[in-house]
C-alpha atoms as one frame of an Amber mdcrd trajectory, in Angstrom:
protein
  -1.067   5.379  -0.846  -9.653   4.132   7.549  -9.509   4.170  10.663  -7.892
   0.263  11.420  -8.501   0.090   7.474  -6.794   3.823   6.042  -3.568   2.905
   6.931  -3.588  -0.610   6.386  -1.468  -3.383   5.505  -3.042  -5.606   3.096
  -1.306  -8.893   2.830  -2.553 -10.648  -0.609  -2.281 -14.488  -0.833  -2.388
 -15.500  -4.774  -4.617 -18.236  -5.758  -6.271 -19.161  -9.502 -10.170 -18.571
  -9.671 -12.059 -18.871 -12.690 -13.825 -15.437 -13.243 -15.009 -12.602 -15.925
 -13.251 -10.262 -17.460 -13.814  -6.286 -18.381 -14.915  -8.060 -21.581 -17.559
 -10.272 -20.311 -15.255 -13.117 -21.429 -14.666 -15.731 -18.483 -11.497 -17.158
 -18.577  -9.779 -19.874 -16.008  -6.258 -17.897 -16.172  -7.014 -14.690 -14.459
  -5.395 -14.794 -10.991  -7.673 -13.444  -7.909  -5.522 -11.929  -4.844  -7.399
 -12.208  -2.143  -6.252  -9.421   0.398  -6.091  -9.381   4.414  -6.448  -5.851
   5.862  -3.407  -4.838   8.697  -3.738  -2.013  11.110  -1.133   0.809  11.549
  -3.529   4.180  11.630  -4.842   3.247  14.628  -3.601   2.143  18.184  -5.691
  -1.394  18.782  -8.797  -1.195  21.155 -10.699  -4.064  23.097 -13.470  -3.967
  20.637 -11.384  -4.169  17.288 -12.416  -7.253  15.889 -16.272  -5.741  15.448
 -18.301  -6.869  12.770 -20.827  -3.562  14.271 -20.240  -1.063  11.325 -21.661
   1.881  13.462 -19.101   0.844  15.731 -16.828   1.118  13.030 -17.494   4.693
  12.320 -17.297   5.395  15.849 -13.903   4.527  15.942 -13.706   0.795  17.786
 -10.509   0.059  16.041  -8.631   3.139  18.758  -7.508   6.065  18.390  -4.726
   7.662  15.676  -1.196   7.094  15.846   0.105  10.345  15.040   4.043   9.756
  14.642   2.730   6.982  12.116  -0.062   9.465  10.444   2.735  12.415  10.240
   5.471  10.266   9.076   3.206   8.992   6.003   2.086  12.531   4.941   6.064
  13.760   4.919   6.739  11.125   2.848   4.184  11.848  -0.177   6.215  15.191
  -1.713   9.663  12.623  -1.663   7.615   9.759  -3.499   6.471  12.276  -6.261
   9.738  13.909  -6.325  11.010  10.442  -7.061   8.203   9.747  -9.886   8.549
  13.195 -11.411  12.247  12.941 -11.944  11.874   9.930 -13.713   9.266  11.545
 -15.972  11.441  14.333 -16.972  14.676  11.765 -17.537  12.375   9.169 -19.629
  10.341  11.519 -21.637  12.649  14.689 -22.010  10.312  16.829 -21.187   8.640
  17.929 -17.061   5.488  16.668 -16.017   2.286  19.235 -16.066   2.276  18.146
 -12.002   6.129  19.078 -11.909   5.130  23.008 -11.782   2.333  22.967  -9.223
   3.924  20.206  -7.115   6.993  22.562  -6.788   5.348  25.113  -4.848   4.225
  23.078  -2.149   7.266  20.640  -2.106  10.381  22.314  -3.847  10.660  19.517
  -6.474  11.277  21.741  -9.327  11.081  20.495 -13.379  15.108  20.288 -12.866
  15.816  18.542  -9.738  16.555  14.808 -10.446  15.944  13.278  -7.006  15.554
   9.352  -8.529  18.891   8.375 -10.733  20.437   6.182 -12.718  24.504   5.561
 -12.660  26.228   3.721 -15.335  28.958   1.740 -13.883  29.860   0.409 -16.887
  28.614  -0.603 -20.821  25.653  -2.860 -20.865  26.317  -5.118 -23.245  22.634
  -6.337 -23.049  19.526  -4.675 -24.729  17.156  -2.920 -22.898  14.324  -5.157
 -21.015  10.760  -4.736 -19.748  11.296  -3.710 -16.253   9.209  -4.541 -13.161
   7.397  -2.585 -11.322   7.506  -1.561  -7.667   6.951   1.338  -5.755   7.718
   3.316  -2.539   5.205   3.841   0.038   5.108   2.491   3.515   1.092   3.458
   4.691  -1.115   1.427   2.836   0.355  -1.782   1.850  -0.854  -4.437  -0.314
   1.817  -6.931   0.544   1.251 -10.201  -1.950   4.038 -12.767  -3.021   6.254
 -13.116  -6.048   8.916 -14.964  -6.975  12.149 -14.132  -8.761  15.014 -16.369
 -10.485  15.621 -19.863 -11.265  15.027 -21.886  -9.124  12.582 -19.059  -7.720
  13.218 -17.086  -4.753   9.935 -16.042  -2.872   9.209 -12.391  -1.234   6.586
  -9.873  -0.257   6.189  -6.905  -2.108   3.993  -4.370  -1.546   1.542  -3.402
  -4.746   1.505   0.117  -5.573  -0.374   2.020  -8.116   1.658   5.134  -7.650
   4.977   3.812  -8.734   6.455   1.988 -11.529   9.590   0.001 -10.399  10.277
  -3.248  -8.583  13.369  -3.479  -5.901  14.009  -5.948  -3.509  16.736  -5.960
  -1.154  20.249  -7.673  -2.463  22.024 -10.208  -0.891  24.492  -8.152  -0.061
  22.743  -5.293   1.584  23.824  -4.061   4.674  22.139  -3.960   7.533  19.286
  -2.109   6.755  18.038  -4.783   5.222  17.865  -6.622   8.189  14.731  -8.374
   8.835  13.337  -8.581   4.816  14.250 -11.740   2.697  16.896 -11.037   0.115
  17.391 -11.456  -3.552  20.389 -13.898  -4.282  21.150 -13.324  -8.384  24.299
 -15.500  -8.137  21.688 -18.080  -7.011  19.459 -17.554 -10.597  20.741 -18.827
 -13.776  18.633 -16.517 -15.549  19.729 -13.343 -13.582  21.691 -11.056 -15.839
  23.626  -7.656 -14.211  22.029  -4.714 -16.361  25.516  -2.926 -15.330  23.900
   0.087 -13.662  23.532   1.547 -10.569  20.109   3.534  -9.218  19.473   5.468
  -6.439  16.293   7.130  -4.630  16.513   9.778  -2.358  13.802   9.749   0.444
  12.794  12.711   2.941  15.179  12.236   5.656  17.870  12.397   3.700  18.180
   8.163   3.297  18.404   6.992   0.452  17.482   3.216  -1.486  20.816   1.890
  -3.924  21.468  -0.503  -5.253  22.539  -2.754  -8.680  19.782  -3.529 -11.595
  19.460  -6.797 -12.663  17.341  -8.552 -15.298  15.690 -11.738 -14.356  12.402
 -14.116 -14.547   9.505 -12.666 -12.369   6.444 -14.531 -11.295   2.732 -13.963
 -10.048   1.772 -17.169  -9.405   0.716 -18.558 -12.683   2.393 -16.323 -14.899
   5.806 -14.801 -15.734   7.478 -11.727 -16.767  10.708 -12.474 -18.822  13.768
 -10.529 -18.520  12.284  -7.823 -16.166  14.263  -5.320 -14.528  14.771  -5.052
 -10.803  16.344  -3.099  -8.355  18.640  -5.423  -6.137  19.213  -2.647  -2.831
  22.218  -2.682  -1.236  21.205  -0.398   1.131  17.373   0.529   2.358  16.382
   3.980   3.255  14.588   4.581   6.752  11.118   4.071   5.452  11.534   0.460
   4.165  13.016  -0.868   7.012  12.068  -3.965   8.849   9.769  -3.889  11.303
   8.277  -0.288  10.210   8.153  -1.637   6.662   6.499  -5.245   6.586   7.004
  -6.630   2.805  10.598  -7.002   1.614  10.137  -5.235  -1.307   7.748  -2.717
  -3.593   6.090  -3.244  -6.889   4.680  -0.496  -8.987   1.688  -0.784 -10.927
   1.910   2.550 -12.910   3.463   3.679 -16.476   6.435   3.264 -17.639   7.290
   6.933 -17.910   7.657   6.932 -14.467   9.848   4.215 -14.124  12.992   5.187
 -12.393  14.573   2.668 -14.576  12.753   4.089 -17.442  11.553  -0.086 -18.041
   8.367  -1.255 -18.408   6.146  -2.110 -15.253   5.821  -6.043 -14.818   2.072
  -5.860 -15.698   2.551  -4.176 -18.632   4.897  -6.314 -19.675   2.636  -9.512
 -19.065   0.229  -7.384 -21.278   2.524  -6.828 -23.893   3.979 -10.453 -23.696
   0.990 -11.422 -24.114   0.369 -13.400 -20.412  -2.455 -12.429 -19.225  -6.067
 -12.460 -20.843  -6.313  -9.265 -20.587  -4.727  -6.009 -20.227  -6.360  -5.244
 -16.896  -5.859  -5.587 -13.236  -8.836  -4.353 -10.865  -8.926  -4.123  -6.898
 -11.503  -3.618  -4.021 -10.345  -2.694  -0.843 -12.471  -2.911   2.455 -12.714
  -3.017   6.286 -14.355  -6.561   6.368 -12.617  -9.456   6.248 -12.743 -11.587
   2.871 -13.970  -8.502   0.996 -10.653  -6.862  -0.257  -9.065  -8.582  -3.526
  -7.082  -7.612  -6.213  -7.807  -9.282  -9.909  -4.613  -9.596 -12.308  -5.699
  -9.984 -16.180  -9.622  -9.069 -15.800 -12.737  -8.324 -12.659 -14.385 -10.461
 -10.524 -18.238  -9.341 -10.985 -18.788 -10.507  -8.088 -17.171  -8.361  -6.273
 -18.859  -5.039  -8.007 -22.052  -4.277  -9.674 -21.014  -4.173 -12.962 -23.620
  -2.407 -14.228 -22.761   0.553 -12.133 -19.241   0.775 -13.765 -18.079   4.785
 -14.875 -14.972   4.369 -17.293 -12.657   7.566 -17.273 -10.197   8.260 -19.678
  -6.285   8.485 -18.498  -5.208  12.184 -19.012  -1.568  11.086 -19.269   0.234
   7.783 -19.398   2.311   8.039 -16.383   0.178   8.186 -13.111  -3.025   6.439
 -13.334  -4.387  10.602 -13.688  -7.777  11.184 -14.805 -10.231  14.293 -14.848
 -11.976  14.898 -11.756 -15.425  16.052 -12.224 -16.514  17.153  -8.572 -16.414
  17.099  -4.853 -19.269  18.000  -2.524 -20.068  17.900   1.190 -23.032  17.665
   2.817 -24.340  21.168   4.326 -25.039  20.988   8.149 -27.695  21.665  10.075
 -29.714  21.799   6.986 -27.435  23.867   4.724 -27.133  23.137   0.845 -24.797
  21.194  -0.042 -20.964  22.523  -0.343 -19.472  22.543  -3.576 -15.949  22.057
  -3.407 -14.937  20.896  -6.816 -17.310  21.374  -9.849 -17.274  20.659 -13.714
 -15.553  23.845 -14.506 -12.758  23.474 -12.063 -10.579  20.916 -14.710  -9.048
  19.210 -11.354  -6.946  15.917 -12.031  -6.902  13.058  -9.670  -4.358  10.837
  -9.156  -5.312   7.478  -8.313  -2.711   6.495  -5.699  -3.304   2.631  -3.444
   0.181   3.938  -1.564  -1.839   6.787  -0.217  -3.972   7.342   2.586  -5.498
  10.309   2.482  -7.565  12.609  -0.599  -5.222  15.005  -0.536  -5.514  18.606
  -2.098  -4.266  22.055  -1.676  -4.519  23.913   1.663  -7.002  26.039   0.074
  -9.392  24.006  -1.324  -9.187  22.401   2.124 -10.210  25.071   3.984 -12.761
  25.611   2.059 -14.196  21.883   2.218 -13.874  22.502   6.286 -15.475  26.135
   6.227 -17.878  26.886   8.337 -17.410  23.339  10.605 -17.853  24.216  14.368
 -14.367  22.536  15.766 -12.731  21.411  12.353  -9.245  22.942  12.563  -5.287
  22.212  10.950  -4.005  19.461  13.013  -1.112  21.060  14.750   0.114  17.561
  15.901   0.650  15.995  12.855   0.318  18.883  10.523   1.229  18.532   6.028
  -2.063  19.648   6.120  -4.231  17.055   7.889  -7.631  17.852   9.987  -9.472
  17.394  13.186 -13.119  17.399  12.965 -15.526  16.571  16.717 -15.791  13.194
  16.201 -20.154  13.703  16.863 -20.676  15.866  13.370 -17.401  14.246  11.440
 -19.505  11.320   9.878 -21.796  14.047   8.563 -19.119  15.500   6.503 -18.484
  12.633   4.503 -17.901  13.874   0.806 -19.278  12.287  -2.687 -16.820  12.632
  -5.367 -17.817  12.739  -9.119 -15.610  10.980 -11.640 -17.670  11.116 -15.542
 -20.945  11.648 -15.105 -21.347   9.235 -11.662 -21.152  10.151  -8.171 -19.661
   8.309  -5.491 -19.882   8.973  -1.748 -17.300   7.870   0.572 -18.702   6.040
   3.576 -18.329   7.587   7.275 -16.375   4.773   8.568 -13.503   5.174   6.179
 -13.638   9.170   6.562 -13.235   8.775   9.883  -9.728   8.016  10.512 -10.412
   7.928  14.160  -9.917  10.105  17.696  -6.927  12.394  17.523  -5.805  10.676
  20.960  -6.756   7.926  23.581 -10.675   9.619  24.964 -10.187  12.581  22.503
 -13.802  14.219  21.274 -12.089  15.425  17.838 -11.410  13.066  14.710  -8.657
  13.026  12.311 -10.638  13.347   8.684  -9.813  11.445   5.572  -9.157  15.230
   3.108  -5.916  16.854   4.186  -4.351  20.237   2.295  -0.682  20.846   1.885
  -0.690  19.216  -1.385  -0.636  20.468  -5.376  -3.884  21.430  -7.365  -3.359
  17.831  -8.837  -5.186  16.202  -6.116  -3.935  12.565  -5.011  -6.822   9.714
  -4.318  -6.274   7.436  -1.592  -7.823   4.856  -0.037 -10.075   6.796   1.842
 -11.921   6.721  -0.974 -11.072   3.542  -3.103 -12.689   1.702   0.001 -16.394
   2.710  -1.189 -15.629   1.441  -4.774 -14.746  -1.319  -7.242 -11.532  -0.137
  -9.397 -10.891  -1.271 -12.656  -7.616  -0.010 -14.160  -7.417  -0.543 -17.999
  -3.929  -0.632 -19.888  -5.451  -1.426 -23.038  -7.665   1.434 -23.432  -6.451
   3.822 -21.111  -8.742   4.242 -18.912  -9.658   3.631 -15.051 -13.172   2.207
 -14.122 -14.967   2.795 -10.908 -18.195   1.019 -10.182 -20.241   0.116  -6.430
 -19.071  -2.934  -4.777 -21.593  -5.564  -4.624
């Protein structure tokens, strides 16, 4: 998938700056996306535009908005579903998460819940595809353009995901409110001649055609990439609930509903960018969030600080998770939550909110917490905490051989409702022993995610 920040709308505005790369090498190509923070967590208070950041933690931005909160944690087992089906179609084979995520969601290994439907013989080869995903919490809502001439829209940039749609011309209503995708209007659009469809949790669905055509991120272009052109939007990606027009994935292509490559893979392997790497830091402070395409910006991060982790799989951005702690209260060691031993896998996910793990290892994170109970109002496994002890429970999770603590402010997702006492908390249950890391936690650091070697970086912003 922060209080005003967990749930937040980040609308990127593309711009060239000349900065380093993972490789120390600066270059003048590598495009900086500076990112604006949007509230939807969070009812607005008076006090919302603090710069006070113990204000922050106590929650100026207002209280939860729990329709919005529960709606977002439904959605998660649907977007997987989604992901995993592709997997199994792409790769022949189910995905080690398939199994566990099962139990908690029934998405089987066998249940194809994203598909494709020939309509009729492409008589074109098979192109890199763009990516674009499906979440509508956190947003990182930046422009591209598609076609020739180019036709501008928002899409929002997701890391769980690997597929790009934008709603078609001809889309129905539904599509109401979003800016559509013309391809008679692009001489370089080319019908792929098949059909896709996603099925969402309310029983909506995204369809639509696939198209290849010329995609751009501001300076540079992805040839022949393959889209989704909807001619019909599900629920969640509806105008006004849904802001950008569009999604665009930023994971593996084994994921890829339209089993294509993900446009910034296929920049890599066009060779367009300087470097196969795209990095991010999110925060709660105006001018401070930015994603990089093609390298870093060192000054955003300390770079000497920077933990590189191995990806245990090329299809999520999945890597080993090497520990979770809490502080102990009232002078109480530590709690151990996750340790070395345990062999958890995180899944590094910007379209989620929340850290979110299995009820279990929940309960045992909120053990022994005077107040800290299941929140019955939004439930899929989310928490209360009293809002006076719920900045004490902030957790530091290990990834390699560094730890790094997330900040009270962003564990605090804020009052339950309007002159509440109790806290909505940042780790929820009611999800799969693969555990799913949100924003909650990529707040507190710089992220560097690697296509050429594999690997995700995490390192303290500056």
């Amino acid at each position: 998938m922060h209080l005003a920040s967990t749930f937040a709308t980040l609308l990127a505005v593309l711009s060239f700056s000349s900065i380093s790369l993972a490789t120390d090498q600066p270059s003048p190509n590598v495009i900086r996306v500076p990112l604006e923070r949007k509230s939807f967590i969070t009812y607005p208070s008076p006090n919302r535009n603090s710069r006070d950041l113990a204000a922050r933690a106590n929650n100026v931005a207002g209280y939860v908005n729990k329709d919005f909160l529960k709606t977002h944690v439904a959605s998660l087992p649907m977007k997987y579903r989604n992901t995993l089906a592709a997997y199994q179609s792409n790769t022949g084979s189910p995905h080690p998460l398939a199994q566990a995520f099962s139990a908690i969601s029934g998405v089987g290994t066998n249940m194809p819940a994203g598909k494709l439907e020939k309509r009729r013989q492409s008589r074109h080869t098979k192109r890199d595809d763009i990516s674009l995903s499906e979440v509508n919490s956190n947003m990182w809502m930046g422009t591209i353009s598609v076609g020739t001439p180019p036709q501008n829209f928002t899409v929002d940039f997701d890391t769980g995901s690997a597929d790009l749609f934008l709603p078609a011309k001809a889309c129905d209503n539904t599509c109401n409110g979003h800016t559509r995708y013309d391809p008679t209007a692009s001489s370089t659009s080319v019908d792929l001649g098949e059909t896709f469809k996603l099925a969402y949790r309310d029983g909506s669905n995204v369809n639509g055609t696939q198209y290849a055509d010329n995609v751009y991120m501001s300076g540079y272009e992805a040839v022949n990439q393959t889209l989704g052109a909807a001619a019909t939007y599900s629920t969640e990606f509806m105008s006004p609930t849904f802001q950008p027009d569009g999604l665009l994935g930023m994971g593996f292509p084994s994921i890829s509903t339209f089993d294509s490559s993900p446009v910034f893979q296929t920049m890599v392997s066009n060779n367009v960018v300087p470097q196969g790497v795209f990095s991010f830091a999110l925060s709660s402070e105006p001018g401070k969030s930015e994603l990089t395409i093609g390298g870093t910006n060192t000054n955003m991060y300390q770079e000497s600080t920077t933990e590189y982790i191995n990806v245990s799989l090329q299809a999520y951005w999945q890597i080993r998770f090497a520990g979770l702690t809490r502080p102990g209260l009232n002078n109480t060691p530590d709690v151990v939550v996750v340790n070395q031993t345990s062999y958890a896998q995180g899944i590094i996910d910007t379209g989620t909110t929340l850290i979110v793990t299995t009820d279990s290892i929940a309960q045992a994170f909120y053990a022994n917490v005077p107040g800290a109970q299941p929140s019955a109002a939004i439930g899929g496994g989310v928490w209360s905490v009293p809002c006076n002890i719920i900045g004490l429970l902030a957790p530091t999770l290990t990834f390699g051989s560094r730890n790094f603590t997330v900040s009270p402010s962003t564990f605090n997702l804020g009052p339950v409702s309007e002159g509440s006492t109790d806290c909505i908390a940042g780790l929820a249950g009611g999800g799969s022993a693969w555990w799913i890391i949100g924003d909650v936690f990529l707040q507190n650091v710089y992220t560097v995610c690697d296509v050429t070697n594999n690997r995700i970086g995490f390192a303290d912003l500056a």
